[in-house]
C-alpha positions as CSV (number, residue, x, y, z in Angstrom):
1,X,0.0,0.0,0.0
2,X,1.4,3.6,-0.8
3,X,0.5,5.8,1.8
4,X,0.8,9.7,2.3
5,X,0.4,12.1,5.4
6,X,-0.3,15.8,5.5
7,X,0.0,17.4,9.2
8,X,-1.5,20.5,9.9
9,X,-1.6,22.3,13.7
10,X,1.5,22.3,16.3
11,X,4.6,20.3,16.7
12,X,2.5,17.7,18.8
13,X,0.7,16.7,16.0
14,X,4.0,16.6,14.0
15,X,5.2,14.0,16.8
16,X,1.9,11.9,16.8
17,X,1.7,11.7,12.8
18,X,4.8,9.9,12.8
19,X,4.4,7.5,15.2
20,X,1.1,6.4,12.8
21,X,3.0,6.1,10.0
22,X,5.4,4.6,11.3
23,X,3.1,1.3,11.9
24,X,2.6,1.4,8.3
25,X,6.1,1.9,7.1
26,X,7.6,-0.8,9.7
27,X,4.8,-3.8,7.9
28,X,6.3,-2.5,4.3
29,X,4.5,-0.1,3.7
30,X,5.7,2.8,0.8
31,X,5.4,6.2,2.0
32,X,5.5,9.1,-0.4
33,X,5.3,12.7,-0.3
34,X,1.5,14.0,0.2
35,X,1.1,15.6,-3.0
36,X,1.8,12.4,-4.9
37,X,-0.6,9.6,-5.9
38,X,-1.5,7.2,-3.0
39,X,-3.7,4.4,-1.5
40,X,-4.7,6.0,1.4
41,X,-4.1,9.7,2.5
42,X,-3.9,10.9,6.3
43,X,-4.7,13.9,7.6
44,X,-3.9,15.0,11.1
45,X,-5.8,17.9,11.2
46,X,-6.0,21.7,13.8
47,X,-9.0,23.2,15.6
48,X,-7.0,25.9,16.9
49,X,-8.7,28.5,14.8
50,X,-11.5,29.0,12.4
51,X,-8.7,29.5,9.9
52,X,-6.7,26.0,10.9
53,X,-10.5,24.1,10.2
54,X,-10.4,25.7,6.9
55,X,-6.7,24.5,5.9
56,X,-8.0,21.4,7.1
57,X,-10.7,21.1,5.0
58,X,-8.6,22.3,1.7
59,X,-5.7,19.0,3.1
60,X,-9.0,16.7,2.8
61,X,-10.2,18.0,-0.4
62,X,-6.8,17.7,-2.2
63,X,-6.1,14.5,-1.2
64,X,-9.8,13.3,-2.4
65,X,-8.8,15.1,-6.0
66,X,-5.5,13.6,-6.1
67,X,-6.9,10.2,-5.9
68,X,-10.5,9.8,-6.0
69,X,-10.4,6.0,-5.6
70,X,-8.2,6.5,-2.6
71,X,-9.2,5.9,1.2
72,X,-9.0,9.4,3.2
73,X,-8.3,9.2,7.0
74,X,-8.7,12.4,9.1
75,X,-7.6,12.2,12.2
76,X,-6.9,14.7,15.3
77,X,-8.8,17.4,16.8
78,X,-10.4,18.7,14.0
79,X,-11.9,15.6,13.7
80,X,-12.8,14.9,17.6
81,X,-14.6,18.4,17.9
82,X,-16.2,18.1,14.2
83,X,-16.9,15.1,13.0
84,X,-20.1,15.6,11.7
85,X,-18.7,18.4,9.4
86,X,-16.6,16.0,8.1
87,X,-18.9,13.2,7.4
88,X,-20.1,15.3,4.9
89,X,-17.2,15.8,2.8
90,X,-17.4,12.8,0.2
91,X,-14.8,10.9,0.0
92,X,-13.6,10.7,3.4
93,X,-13.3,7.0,4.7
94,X,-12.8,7.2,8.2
95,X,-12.6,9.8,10.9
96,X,-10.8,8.9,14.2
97,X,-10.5,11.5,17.1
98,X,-7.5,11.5,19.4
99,X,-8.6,8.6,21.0
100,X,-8.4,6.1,18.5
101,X,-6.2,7.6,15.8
102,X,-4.0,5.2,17.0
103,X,-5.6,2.4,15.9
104,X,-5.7,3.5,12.4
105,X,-3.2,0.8,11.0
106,X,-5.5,-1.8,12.8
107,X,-8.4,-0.4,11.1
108,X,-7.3,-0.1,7.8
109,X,-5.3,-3.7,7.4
110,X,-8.8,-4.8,8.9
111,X,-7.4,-5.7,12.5
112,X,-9.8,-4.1,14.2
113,X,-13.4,-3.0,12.9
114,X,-14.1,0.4,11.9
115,X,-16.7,2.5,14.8
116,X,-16.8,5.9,14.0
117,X,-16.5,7.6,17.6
118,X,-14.2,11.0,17.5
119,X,-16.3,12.5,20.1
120,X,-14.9,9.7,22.5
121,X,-12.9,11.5,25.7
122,X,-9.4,11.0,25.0
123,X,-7.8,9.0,28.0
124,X,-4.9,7.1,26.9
125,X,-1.2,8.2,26.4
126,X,2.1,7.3,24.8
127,X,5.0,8.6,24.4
128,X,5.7,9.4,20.6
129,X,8.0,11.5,18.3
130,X,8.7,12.4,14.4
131,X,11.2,10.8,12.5
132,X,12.5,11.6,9.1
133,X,14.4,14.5,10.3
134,X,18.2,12.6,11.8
135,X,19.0,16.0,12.9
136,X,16.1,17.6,14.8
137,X,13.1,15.1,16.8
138,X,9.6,16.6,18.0
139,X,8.8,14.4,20.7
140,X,5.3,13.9,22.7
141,X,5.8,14.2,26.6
142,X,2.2,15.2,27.4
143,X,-0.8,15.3,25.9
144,X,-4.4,17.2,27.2
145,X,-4.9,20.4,29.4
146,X,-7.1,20.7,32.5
147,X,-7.2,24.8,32.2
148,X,-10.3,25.4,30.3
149,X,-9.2,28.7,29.2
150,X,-12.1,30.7,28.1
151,X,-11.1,30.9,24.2
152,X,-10.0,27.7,23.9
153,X,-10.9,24.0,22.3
154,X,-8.0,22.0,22.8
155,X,-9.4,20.4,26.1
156,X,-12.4,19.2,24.8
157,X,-10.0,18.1,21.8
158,X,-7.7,16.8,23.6
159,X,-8.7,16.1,27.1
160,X,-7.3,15.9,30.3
161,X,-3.6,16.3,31.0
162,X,-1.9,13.3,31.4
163,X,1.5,12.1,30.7
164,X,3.3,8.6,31.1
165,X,5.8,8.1,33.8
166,X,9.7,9.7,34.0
167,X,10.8,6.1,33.5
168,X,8.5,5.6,29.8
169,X,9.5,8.7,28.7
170,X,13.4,7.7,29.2
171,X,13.1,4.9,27.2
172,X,11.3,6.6,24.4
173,X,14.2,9.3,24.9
174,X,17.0,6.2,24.6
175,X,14.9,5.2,21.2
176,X,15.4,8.5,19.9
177,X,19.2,8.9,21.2
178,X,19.5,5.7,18.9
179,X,17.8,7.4,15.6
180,X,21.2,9.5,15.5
181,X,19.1,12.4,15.7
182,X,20.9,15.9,18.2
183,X,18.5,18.0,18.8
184,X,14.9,17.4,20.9
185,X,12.0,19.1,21.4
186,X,9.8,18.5,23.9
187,X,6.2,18.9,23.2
188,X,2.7,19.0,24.9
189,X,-0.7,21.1,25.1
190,X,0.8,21.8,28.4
191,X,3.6,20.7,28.8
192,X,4.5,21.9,32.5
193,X,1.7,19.6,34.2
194,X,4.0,16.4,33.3
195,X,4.1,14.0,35.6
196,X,1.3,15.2,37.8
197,X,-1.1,12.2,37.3
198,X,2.1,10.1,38.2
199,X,3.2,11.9,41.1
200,X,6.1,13.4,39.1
201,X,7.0,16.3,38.0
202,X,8.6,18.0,35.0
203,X,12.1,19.4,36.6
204,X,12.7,15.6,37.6
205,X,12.0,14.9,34.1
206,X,14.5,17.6,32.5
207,X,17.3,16.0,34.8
208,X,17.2,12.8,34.0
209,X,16.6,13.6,30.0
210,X,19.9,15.9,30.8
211,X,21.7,12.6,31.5
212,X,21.3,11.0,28.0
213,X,24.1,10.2,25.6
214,X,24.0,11.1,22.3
215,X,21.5,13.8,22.5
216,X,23.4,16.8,22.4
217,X,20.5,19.8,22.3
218,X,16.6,19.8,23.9
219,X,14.2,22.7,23.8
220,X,11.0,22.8,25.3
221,X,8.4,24.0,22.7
222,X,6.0,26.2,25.0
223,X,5.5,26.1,28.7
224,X,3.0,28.3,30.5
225,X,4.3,31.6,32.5
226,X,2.8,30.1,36.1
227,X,4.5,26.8,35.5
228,X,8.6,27.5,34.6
229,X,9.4,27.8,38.2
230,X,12.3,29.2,39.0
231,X,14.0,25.7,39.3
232,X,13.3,25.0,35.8
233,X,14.9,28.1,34.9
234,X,18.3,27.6,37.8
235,X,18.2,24.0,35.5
236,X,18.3,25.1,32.0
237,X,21.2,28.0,32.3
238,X,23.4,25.7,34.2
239,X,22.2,22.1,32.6
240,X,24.6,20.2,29.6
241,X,21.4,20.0,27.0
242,X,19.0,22.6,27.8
243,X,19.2,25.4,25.3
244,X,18.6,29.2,26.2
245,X,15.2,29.1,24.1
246,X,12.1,29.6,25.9
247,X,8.7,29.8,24.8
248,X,6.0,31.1,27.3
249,X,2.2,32.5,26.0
250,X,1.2,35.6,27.2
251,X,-2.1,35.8,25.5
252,X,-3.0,39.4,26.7
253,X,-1.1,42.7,28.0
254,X,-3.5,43.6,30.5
255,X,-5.0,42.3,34.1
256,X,-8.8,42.1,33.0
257,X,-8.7,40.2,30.0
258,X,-6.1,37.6,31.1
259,X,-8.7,37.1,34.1
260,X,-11.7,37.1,31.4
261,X,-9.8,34.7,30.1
262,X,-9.0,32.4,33.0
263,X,-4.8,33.2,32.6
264,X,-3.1,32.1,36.0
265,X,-0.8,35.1,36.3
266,X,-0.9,38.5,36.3
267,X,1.1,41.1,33.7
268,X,3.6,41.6,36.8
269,X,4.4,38.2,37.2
270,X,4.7,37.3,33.6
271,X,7.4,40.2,33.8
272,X,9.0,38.9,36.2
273,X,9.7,35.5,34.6
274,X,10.8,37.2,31.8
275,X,13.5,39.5,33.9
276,X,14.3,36.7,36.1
277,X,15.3,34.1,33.0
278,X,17.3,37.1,31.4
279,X,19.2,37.4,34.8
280,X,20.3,34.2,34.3
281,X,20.5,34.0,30.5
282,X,21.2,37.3,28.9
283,X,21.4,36.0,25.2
284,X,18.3,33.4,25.5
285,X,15.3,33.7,22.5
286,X,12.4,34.4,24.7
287,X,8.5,34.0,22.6
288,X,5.4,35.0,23.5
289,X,2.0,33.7,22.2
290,X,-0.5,36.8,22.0
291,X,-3.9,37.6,20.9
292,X,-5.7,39.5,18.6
293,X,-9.0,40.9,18.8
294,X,-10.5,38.9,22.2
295,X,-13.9,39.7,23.1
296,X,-14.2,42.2,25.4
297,X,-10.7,43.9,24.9
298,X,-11.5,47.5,24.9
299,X,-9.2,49.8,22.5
300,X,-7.6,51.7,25.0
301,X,-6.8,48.3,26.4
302,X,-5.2,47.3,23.3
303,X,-2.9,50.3,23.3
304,X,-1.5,49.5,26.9
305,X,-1.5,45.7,25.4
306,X,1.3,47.2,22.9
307,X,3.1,49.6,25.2
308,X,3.5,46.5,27.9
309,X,4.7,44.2,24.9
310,X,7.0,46.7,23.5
311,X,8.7,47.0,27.4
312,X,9.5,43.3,27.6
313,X,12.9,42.3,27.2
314,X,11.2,39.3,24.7
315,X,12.7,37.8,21.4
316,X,9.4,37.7,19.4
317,X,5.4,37.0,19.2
318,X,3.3,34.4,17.7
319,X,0.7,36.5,17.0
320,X,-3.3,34.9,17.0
321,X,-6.3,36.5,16.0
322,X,-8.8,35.3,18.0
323,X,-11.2,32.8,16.7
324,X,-14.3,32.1,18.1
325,X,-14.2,28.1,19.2
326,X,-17.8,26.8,20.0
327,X,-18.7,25.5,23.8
328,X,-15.9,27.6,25.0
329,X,-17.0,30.0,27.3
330,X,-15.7,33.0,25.8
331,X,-18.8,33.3,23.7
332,X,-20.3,34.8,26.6
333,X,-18.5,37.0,27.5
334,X,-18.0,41.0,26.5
335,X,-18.4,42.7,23.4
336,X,-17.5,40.8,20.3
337,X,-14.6,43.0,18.3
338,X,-15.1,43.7,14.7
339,X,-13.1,41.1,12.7
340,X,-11.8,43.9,10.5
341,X,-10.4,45.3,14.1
342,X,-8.8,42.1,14.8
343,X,-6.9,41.9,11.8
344,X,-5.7,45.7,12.4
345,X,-4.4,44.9,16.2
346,X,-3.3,41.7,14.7
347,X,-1.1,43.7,12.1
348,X,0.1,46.0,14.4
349,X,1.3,43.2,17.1
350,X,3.5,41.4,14.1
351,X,5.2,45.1,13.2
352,X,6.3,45.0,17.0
353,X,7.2,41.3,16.8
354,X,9.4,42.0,13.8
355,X,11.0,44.7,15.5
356,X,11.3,43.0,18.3
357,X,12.9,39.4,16.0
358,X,15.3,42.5,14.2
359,X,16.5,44.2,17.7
360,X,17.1,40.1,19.1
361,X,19.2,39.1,16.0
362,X,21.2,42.0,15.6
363,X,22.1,42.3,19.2
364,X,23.6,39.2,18.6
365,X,25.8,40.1,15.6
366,X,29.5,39.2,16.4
367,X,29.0,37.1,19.5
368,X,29.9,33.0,18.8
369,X,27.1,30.7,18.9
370,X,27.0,27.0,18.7
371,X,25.1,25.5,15.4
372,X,23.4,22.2,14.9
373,X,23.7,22.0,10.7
374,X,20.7,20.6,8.8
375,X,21.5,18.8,5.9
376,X,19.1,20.8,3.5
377,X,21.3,22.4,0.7
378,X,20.7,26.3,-0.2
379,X,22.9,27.1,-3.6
380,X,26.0,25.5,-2.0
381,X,25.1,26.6,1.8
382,X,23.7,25.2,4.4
383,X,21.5,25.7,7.3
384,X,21.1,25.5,10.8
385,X,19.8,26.9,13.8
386,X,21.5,28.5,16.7
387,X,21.3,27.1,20.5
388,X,19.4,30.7,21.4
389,X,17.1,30.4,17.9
390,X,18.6,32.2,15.2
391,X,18.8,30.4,11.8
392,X,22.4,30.8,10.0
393,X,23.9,29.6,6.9
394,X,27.7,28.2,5.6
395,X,29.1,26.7,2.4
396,X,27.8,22.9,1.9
397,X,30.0,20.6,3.6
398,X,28.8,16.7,3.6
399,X,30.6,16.1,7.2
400,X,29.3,18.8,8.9
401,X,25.5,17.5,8.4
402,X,24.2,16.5,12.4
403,X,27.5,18.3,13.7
404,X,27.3,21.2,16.1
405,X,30.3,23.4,15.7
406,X,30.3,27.0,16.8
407,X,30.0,30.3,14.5
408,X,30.8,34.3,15.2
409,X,27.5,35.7,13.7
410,X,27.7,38.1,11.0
411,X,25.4,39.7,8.6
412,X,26.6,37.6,6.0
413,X,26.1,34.3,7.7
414,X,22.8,35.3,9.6
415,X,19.6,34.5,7.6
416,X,16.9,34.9,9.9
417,X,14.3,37.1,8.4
418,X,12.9,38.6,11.5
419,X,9.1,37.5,10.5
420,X,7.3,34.9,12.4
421,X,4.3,33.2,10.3
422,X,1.0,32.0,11.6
């Protein structure tokens, strides 16, 4: 069977994809690239945003017109909040939530019989991570999120956090130390509640994962502002593996809205993480998730919003327009802003972000940083990324692919474009 994937959504998703197709690939399976002719076409799909259903829907449609005669799985949260949407869309074989998405190689070699039931409450966990990429690994340390943030759809998507034990996720670690890959990055919906259905936590985690051979680089993908203690912090400027990368939502810039939108932290404290980790680690990359146009955000809010952004000592933004998500409990609450608004504070936040991306990089110009080097070829060069999260660029060289070596950073050598998309 030839068999093709399209992922859509955050790395977590990336990290899960593979681990399905890897059940196909491991029973001989051929998998090609999504765009080509295949037997059956997966598609992990996003319910992030009203935008993210619609790219899902396109993924579905375009693997349908590839190959009409083809079976089309969709899979993920897109399907678990919207199944009957989907049902609609002819063409589509099966549609598996996050519960049993899993099971798709069962279901489709006929292992297991075929019950349509993505509205099922994910429960289960595994460990799981991409492959295909020797140099960099996304890999899945948690999965759910009991915070029911007022905007949001991912728990009802996803479910409850939950996480399998320190000792699990070491030996899905050792599996990846034995791919060859260097670099890992630890993903979740929240990723600091590891551990806390076990009794564990996620500093005890970060230790041990320290202690691996072979794995030369980990960042953590996003971690909320009220859970990097200060330990986690102390641990990562002083720890072997841990690069000076964070990424920490902020959502909004003032008190009422983060509390209208069930936040844990106040603009102080989120400050004061931010002063405290560049205390410790002047040159980290520091991002901040924010967003655009949530209901009840006056405008004179919005302008304090950008002044308070503009003071932090952060890297850059990953900038959201806000999306209305149904069952959340956001639809309830204050005035609804004008979409046309939204995109205009939404515009406004990426000109700070890019000046905020332009002011990092350069302030890094002529400083040495150590570079993992990708083996994608550019016109002779290659790429790579910086421990603090600045992409940079050198002549090809065969040897140097999976290598870290260190570079002084130049405007020649520095290819970052100071633009974050979303």
């Amino acid at each position: 069977m030839i068999i093709a994937a399209h992922t859509l959504g955050c790395k977590l998703n990336f990290a899960e994809t593979s681990a399905i197709v890897h059940r196909f690939v491991e029973a001989g399976h051929t998998l090609v690239d999504f765009h080509q002719k295949a037997d059956l076409y997966i598609v992990n799909t996003c319910t992030v945003t009203a935008v993210a259903e619609k790219k899902c829907r396109t993924a579905i449609r375009q693997a349908i017109a590839l190959n009409p005669e083809a079976q089309v799985a969709v899979v993920g949260c897109f399907a678990q909040n919207n199944a009957a949407q989907i049902s609609r869309i002819k063409g589509v074989t099966y549609i598996l939530g996050n519960e049993n998405k899993h099971r798709l190689y069962e279901i489709v070699t006929g292992i297991e019989d075929y019950s349509e039931q993505p509205s099922t409450q994910p429960v289960s966990f595994e460990p799981a991570f991409s492959s295909g990429d020797r140099t960099r690994v996304f890999f899945k340390i948690q999965d759910g999120c009991d915070y029911f943030c007022t905007y949001c759809a991912i728990p009802f998507a996803r479910g409850r956090s939950r996480s399998a034990t320190i000792d699990e996720t070491l030996a899905a670690a050792h599996r990846i130390a034995a791919t060859g890959a260097k670099e890992v990055v630890l993903t979740g919906v929240n990723t600091g509640t590891f551990g806390q259905n076990n009794g564990e936590s996620l500093i005890d985690l970060l230790r041990k994962l320290d202690c691996i051979d072979g794995i030369l680089r980990y960042r953590i993908s996003s971690i909320e502002p009220n859970l990097l203690t200060d330990d986690i912090i102390d641990f990562v400027a002083s720890s072997r593996a841990f690069l000076p990368h964070f990424h920490i939502p902020l959502q909004a810039g003032s008190d009422r809205v983060l509390s209208l939108m069930h936040r844990r932290y106040t603009i102080a404290d989120y400050a004061a993480k931010i002063d405290l980790i560049r205390s410790k680690m002047p040159d980290a990359c520091i991002a901040a998730d924010i967003m655009a146009g949530f209901n009840g955000e006056t405008e004179t809010e919005f302008v304090q919003v950008c002044r308070y952004v503009e003071s932090l000592p952060i890297s850059y933004l990953h900038v959201f327009t806000y999306s209305e998500r149904p069952n959340t409990a956001a639809l309830r609450l204050g005035e609804k802003i004008p979409v046309a608004v939204r995109r205009e504070h939404s515009r406004e936040l990426h000109r700070i972000s890019d000046e905020k991306r332009k002011s990092f990089v350069e302030s890094q110009i002529g400083l040495t940083r150590p570079v993992l080097w990708e083996s994608t070829c550019h016109s002779g060069s290659m790429q790579g990324w910086t421990d603090n999260y600045i992409r940079v660029q050198r002549p090809f060289e065969s040897s140097a692919v999976n290598t870290v070596s260190s570079i002084k950073l130049d405007t020649n050598n520095i290819v970052d474009n100071f633009s974050v998309e979303n």
